[in-house]
Chimera marker file (.cmm) of the C-alpha trace (Angstrom):
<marker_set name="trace">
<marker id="1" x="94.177" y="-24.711" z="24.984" r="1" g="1" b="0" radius="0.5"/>
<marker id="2" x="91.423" y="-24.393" z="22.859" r="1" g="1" b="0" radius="0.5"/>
<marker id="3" x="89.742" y="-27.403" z="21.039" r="1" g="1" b="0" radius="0.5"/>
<marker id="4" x="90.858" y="-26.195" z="17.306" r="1" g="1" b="0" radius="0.5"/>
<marker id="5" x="94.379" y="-25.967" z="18.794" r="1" g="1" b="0" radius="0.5"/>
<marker id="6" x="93.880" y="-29.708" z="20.036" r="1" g="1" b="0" radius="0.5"/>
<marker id="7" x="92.443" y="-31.009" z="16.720" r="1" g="1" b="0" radius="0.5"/>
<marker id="8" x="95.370" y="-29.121" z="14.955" r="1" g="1" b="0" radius="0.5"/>
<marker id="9" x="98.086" y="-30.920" z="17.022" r="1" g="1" b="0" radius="0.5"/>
<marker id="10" x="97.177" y="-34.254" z="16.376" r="1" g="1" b="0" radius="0.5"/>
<marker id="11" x="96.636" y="-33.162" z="12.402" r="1" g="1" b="0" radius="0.5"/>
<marker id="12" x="100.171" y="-32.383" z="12.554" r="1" g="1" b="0" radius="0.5"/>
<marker id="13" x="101.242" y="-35.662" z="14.725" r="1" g="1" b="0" radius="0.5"/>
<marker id="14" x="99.253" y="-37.342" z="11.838" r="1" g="1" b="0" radius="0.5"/>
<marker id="15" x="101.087" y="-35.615" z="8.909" r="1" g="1" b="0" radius="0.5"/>
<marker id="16" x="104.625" y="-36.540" z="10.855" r="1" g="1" b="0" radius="0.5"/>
<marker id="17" x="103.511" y="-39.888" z="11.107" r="1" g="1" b="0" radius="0.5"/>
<marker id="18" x="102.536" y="-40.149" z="7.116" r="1" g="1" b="0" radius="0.5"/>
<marker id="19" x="105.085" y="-38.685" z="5.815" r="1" g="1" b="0" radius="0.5"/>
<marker id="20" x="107.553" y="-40.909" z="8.273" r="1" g="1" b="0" radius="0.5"/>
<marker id="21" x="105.920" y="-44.181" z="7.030" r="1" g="1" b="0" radius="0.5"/>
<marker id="22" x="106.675" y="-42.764" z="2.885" r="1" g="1" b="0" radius="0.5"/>
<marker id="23" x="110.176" y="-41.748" z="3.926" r="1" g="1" b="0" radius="0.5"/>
<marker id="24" x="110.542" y="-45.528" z="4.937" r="1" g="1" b="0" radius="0.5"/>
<marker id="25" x="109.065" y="-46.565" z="1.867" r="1" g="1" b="0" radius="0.5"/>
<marker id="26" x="111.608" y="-44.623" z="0.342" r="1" g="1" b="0" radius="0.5"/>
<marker id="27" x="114.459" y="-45.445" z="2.498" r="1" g="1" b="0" radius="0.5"/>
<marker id="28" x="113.777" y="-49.483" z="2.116" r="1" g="1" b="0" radius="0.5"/>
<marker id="29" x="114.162" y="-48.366" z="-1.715" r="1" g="1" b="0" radius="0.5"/>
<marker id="30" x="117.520" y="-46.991" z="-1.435" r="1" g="1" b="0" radius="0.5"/>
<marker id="31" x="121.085" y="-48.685" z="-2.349" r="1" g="1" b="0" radius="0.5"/>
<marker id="32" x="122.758" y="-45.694" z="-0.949" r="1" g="1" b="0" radius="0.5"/>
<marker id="33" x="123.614" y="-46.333" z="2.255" r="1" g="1" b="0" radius="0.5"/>
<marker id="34" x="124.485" y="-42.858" z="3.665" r="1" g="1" b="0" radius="0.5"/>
<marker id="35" x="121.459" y="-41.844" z="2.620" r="1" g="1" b="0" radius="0.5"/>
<marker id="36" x="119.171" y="-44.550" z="4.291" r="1" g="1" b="0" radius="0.5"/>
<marker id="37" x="121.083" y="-43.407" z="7.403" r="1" g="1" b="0" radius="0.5"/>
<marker id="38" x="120.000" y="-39.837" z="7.122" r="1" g="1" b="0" radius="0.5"/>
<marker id="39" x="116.029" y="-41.180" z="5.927" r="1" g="1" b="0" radius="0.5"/>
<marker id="40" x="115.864" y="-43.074" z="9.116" r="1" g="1" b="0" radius="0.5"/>
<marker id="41" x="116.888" y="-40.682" z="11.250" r="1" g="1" b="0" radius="0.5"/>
<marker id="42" x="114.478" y="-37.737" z="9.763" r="1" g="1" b="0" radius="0.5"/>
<marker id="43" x="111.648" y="-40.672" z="9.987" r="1" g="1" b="0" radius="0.5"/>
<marker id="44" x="112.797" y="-41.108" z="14.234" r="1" g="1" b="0" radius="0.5"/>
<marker id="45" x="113.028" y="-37.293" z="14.704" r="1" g="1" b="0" radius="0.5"/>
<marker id="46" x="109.065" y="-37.575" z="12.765" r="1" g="1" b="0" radius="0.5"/>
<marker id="47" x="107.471" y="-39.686" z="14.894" r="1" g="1" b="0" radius="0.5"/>
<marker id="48" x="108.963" y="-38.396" z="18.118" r="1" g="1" b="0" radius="0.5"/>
<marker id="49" x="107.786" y="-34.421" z="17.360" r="1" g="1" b="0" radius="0.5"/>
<marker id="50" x="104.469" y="-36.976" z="16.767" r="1" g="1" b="0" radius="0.5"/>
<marker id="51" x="104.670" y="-38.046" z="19.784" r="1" g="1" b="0" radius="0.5"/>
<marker id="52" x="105.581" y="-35.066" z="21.275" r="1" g="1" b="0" radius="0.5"/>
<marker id="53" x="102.274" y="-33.358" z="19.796" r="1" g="1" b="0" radius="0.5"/>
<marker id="54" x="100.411" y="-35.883" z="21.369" r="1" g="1" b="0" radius="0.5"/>
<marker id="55" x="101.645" y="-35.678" z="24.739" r="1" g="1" b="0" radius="0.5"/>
<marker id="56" x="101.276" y="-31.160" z="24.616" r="1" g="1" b="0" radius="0.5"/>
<marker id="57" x="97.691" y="-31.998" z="23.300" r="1" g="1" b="0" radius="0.5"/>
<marker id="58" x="96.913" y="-34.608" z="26.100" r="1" g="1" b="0" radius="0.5"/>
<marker id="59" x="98.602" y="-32.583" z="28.641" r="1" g="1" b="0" radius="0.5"/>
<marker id="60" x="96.346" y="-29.570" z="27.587" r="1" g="1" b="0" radius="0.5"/>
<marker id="61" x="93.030" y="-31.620" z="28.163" r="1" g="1" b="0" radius="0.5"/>
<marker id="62" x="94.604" y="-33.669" z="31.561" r="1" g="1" b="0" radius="0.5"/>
<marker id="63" x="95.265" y="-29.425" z="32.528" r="1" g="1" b="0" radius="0.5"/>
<marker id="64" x="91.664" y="-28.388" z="31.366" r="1" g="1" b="0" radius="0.5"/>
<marker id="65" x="90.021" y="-31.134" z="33.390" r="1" g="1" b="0" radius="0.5"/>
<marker id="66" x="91.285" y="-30.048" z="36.555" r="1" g="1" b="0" radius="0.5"/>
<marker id="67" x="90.051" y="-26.330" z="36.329" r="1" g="1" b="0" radius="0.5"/>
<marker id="68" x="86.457" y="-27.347" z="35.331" r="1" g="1" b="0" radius="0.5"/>
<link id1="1" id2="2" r="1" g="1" b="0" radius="0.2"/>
<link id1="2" id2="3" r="1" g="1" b="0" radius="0.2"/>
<link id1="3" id2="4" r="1" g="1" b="0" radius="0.2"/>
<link id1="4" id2="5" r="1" g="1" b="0" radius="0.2"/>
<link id1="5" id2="6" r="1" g="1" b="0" radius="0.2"/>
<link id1="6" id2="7" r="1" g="1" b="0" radius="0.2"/>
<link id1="7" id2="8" r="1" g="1" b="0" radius="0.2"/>
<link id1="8" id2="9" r="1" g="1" b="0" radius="0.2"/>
<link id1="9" id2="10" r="1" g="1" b="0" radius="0.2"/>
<link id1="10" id2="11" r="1" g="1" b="0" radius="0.2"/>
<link id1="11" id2="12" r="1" g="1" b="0" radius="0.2"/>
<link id1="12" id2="13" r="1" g="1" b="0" radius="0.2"/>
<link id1="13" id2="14" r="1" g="1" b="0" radius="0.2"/>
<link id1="14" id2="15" r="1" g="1" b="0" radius="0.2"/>
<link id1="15" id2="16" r="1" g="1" b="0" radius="0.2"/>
<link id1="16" id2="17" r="1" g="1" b="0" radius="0.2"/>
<link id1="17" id2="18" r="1" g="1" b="0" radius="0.2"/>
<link id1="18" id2="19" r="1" g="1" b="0" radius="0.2"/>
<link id1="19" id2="20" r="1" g="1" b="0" radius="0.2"/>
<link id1="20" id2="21" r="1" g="1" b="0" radius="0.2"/>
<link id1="21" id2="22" r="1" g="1" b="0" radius="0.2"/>
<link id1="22" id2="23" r="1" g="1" b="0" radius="0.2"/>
<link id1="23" id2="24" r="1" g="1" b="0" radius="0.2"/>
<link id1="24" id2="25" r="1" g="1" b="0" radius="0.2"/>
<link id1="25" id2="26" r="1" g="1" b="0" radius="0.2"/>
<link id1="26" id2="27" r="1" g="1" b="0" radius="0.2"/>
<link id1="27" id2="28" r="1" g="1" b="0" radius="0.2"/>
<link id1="28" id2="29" r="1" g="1" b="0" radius="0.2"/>
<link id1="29" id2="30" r="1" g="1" b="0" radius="0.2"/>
<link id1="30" id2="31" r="1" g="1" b="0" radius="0.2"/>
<link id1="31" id2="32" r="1" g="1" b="0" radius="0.2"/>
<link id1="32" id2="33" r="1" g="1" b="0" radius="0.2"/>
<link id1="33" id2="34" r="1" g="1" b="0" radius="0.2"/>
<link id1="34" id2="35" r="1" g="1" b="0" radius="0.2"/>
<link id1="35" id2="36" r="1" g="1" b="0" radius="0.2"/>
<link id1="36" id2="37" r="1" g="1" b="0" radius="0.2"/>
<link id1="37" id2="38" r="1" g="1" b="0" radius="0.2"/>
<link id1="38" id2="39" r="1" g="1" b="0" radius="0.2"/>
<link id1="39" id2="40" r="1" g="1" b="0" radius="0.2"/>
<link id1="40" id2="41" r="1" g="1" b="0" radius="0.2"/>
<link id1="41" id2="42" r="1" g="1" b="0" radius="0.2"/>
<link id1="42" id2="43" r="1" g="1" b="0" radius="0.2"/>
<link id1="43" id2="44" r="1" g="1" b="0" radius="0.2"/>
<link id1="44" id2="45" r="1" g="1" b="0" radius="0.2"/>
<link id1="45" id2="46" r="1" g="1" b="0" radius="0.2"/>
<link id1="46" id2="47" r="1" g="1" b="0" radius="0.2"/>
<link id1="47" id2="48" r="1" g="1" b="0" radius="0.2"/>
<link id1="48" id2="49" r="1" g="1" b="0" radius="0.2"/>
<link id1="49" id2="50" r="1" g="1" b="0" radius="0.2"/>
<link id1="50" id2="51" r="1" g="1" b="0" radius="0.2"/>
<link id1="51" id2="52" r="1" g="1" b="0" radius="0.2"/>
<link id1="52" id2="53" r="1" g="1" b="0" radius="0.2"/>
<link id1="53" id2="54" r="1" g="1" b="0" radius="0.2"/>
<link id1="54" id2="55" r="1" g="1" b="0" radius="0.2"/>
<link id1="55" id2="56" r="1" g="1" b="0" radius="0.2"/>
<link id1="56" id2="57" r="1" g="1" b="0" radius="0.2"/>
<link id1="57" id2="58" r="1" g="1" b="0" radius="0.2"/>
<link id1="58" id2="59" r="1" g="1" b="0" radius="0.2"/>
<link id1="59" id2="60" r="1" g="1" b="0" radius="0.2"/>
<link id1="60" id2="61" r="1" g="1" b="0" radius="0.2"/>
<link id1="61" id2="62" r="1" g="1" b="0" radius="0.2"/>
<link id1="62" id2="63" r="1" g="1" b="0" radius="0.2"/>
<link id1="63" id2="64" r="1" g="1" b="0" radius="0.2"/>
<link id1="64" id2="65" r="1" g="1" b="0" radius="0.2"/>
<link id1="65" id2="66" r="1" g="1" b="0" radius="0.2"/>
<link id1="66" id2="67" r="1" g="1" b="0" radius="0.2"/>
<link id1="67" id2="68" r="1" g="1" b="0" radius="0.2"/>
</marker_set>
């Protein structure tokens, strides 16, 4: 994987983890309980496709290492 392809991933982890930390914002907000359910589990599901990204983008450069 190339190096744009790296920087991209964690752009994206970034954006997942942004918009999971305004969706709590929003969620802490909210008297509607259902709803706060479903906002909490969108903001899990963010941050573990960040997390995700992460790990594809560090297993790219552990995998690029070891052919150089």
């Amino acid at each position: 994987m190339n190096r744009n392809a790296r920087k991209t991933l964690t752009t994206i982890a970034e954006h997942n983890e942004d918009a999971a930390i305004a969706l709590m914002r929003a969620a802490e907000r909210t008297g509607d309980q259902v709803l706060r359910q479903q906002m909490l589990r969108v903001i899990h599901q963010l941050n573990e496709d960040a997390l995700d990204l992460r790990s594809i983008r560090d297993d790219s450069i552990s995998s690029s290492r070891k052919l150089a």
